[in-house]
C-alpha positions in Angstrom: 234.9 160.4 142.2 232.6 159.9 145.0 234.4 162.4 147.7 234.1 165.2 144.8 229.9 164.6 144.4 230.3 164.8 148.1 232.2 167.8 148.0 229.5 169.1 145.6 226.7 168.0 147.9 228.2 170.1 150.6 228.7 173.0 148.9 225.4 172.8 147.5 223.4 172.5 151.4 225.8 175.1 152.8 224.7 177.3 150.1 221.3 176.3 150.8 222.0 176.9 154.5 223.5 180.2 154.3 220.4 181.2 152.2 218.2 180.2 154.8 220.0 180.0 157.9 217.5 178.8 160.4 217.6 175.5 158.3 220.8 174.8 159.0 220.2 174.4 163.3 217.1 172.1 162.8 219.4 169.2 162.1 222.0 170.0 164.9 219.2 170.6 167.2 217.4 167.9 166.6 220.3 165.5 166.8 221.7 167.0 169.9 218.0 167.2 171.4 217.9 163.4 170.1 221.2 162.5 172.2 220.6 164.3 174.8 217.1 162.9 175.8 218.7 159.3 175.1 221.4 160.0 177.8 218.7 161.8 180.1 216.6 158.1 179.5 219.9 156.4 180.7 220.3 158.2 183.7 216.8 158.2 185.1 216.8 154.5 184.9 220.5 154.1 186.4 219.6 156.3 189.1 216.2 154.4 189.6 218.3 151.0 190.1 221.2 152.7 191.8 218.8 154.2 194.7 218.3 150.8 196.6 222.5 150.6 196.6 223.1 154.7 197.5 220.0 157.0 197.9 222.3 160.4 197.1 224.0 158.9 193.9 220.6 157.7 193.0 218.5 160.8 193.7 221.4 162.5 191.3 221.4 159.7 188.4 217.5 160.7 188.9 217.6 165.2 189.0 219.8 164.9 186.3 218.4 162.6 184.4 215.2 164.4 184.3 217.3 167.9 183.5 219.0 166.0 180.3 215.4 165.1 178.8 214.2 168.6 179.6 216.9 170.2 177.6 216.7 167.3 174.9 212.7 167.6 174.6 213.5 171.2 174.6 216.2 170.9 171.4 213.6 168.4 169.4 211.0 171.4 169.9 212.5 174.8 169.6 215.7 175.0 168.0 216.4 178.9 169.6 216.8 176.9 173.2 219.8 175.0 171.3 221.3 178.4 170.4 221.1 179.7 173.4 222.6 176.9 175.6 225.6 176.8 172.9 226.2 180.7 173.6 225.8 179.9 177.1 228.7 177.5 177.3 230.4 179.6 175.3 230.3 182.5 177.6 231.0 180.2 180.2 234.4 179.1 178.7 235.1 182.9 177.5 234.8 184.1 181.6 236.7 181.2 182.8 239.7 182.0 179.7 239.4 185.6 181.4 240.0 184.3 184.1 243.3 182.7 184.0 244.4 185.5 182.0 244.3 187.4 184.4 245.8 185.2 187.4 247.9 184.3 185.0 249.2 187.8 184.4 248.8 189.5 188.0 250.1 185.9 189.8 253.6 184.9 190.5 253.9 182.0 188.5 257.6 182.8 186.6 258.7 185.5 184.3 256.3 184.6 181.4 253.4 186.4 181.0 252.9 185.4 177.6 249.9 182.6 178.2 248.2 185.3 180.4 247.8 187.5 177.7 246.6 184.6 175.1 244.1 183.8 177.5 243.0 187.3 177.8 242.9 188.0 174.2 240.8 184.2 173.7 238.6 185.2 176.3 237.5 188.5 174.3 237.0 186.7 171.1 235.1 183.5 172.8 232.8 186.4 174.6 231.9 188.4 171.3 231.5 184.9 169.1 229.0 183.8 172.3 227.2 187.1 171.4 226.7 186.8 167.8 225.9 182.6 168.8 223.1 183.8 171.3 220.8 184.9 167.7 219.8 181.1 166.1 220.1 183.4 162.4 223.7 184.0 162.7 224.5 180.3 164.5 222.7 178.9 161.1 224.6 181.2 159.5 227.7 179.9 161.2 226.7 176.4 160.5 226.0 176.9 156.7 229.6 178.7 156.0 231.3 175.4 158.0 229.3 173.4 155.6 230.5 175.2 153.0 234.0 175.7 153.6 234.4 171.9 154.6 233.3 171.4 151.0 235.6 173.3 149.4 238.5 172.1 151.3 236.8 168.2 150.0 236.6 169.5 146.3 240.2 170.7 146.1 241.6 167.7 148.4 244.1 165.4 146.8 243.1 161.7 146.6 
């Protein structure tokens, strides 16, 4: 009984969400900003300690440290810096797929050519989904239709 008012309560927010899109990143954003600036906290102070032991690794702990609670601060207050560092890493992972596509496909590593050509063809699709995440509408969007979807699939799971 209480995974199908659960199920209901999803499908309810992601219909809520995908009405209103731009609701749907404020709670990812400000959880991840909320994370992020914890673990940025954590390693200013353990690169604070650490520099009496080893100035380098504590100079590091310290720079990035100070570049997690940037980006955190930055999720807490504007939830389009979120989208764009998701479509970022996105793009990131769709050049690197490229990538071994291709040295997969022009390199002499055996016969098969097969995971080339996968890679190639993930590489396209992570590349266009990192443009459509780049707009914080269509990653709400994205977010209200998981919300959704993972309610439907709660509703019509056996118990």
């Amino acid at each position: 009984m209480q995974k199908k008012q659960g199920a209901l309560i999803l499908i309810l927010i992601g219909m809520i969400v995908l009405a209103f899109p731009i609701i749907g990143l404020f709670p990812f954003s400000l959880i991840t900003g909320l994370i992020i600036s914890i673990v940025g906290v954590g390693l200013l102070l353990g690169g604070i300690v650490e520099i009496g032991e080893s100035f380098g690794l504590g100079i590091s702990g310290i720079i990035l440290g100070i570049i997690a609670l940037i980006l955190g601060i930055g999720f807490i207050i504007n939830p389009a810096l979120f989208s764009f560092v998701a479509s970022l890493l996105v793009f990131i992972a769709g050049f690197i797929l490229l990538g071994i596509g291709i040295v997969t496909i022009t390199g002499k590593f055996g016969e098969d050519k097969s995971s080339g050509v996968v890679s190639l063809i993930l590489g396209i699709i992570y590349l266009i989904i990192a443009t459509l995440v780049s707009d914080p509408a269509i990653l709400g969007t994205l977010i209200g239709l998981w919300i959704l979807i993972t309610g439907f699939l709660m509703l019509f799971q056996k118990e």
